[in-house]
C-alpha positions in Angstrom: -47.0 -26.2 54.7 -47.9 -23.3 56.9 -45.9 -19.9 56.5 -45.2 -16.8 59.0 -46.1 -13.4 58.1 -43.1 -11.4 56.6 -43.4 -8.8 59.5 -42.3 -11.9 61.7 -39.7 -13.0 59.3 -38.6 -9.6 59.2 -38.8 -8.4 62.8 -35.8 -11.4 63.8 -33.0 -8.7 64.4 -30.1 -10.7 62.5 -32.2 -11.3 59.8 -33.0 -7.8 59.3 -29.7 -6.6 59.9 -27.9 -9.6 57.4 -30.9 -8.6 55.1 -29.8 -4.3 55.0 -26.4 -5.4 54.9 -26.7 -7.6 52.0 -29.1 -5.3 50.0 -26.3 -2.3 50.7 -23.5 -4.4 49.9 -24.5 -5.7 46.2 -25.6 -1.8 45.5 -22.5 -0.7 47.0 -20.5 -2.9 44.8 -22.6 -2.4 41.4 -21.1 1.7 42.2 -18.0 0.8 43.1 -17.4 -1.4 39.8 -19.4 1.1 37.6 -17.2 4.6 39.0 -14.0 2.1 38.6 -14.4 1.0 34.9 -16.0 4.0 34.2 -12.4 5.7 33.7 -11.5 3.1 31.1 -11.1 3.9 27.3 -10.8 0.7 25.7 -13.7 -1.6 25.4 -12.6 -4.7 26.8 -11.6 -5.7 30.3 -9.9 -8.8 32.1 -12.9 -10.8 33.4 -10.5 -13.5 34.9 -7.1 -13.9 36.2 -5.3 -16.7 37.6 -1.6 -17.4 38.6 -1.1 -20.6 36.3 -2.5 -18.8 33.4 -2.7 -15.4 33.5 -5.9 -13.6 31.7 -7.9 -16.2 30.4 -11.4 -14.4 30.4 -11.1 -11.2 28.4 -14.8 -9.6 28.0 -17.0 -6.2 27.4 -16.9 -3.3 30.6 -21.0 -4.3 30.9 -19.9 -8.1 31.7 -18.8 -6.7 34.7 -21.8 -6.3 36.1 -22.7 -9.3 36.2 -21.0 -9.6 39.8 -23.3 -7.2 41.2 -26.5 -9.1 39.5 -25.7 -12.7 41.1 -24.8 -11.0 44.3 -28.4 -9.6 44.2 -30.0 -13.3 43.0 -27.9 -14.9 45.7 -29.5 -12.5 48.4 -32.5 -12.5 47.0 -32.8 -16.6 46.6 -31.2 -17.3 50.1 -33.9 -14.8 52.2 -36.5 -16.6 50.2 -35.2 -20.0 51.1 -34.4 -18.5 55.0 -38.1 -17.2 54.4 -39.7 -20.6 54.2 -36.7 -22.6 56.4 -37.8 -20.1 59.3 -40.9 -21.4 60.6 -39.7 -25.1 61.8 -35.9 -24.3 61.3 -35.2 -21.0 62.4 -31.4 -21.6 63.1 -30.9 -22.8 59.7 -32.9 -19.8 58.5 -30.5 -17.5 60.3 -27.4 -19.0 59.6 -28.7 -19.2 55.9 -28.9 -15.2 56.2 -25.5 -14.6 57.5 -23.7 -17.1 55.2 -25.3 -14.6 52.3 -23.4 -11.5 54.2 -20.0 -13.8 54.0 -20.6 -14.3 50.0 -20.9 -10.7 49.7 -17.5 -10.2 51.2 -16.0 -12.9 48.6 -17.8 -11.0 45.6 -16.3 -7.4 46.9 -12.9 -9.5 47.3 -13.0 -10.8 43.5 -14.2 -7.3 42.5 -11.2 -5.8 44.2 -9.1 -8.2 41.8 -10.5 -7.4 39.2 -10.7 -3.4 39.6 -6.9 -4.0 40.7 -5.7 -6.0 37.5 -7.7 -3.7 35.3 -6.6 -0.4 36.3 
């Protein structure tokens, strides 16, 4: 199995653009969640909330961070997967890439939630 150089990889214009936006996104949500609990006295948050049930997931402020985390490890696993896809698949690669950028919108959604039902 042959593989391209990374400057290659990284020189594809969406790639590098889904890749910046992705690596901005999961730090710009690890600040917003940390300024927004930050405020909070108590030590435990609502981690989950459905309509059926209410809170079902009540957990420490530093759980929260765990959105941030798997929003990194899904970026980070998907460009290394797009990585290797690129050389004989290179439209799978890409649209590997920009399905990343749409899970990053769901994660700053559910972190809304949860910033919204907390505070």
């Amino acid at each position: 199995m042959s593989r391209i150089p990374l400057k290659l990889f990284i020189k594809d214009k969406l790639i590098l653009v889904a890749l910046a936006l992705n690596v901005l996104s999961a730090l710009g949500l690890f600040f917003y969640l940390f300024f927004s609990f930050q405020k909070l006295q108590g030590g435990s948050i609502f981690l989950h909330y459905t309509v059926h049930l209410g809170v079902d997931l009540i957990g420490s402020k530093s759980q929260i961070y765990f959105i941030p985390l798997g929003a990194f490890l899904i970026t980070l696993l998907n460009f290394i997967l797009a990585y290797f896809l690129y050389l004989n698949q290179k439209n799978l690669a890409r649209l590997l890439v920009v399905a990343t950028v749409l899970i990053q919108v769901f994660l700053w959604i559910a972190s809304a939630f949860l910033v919204f039902i907390n505070i």
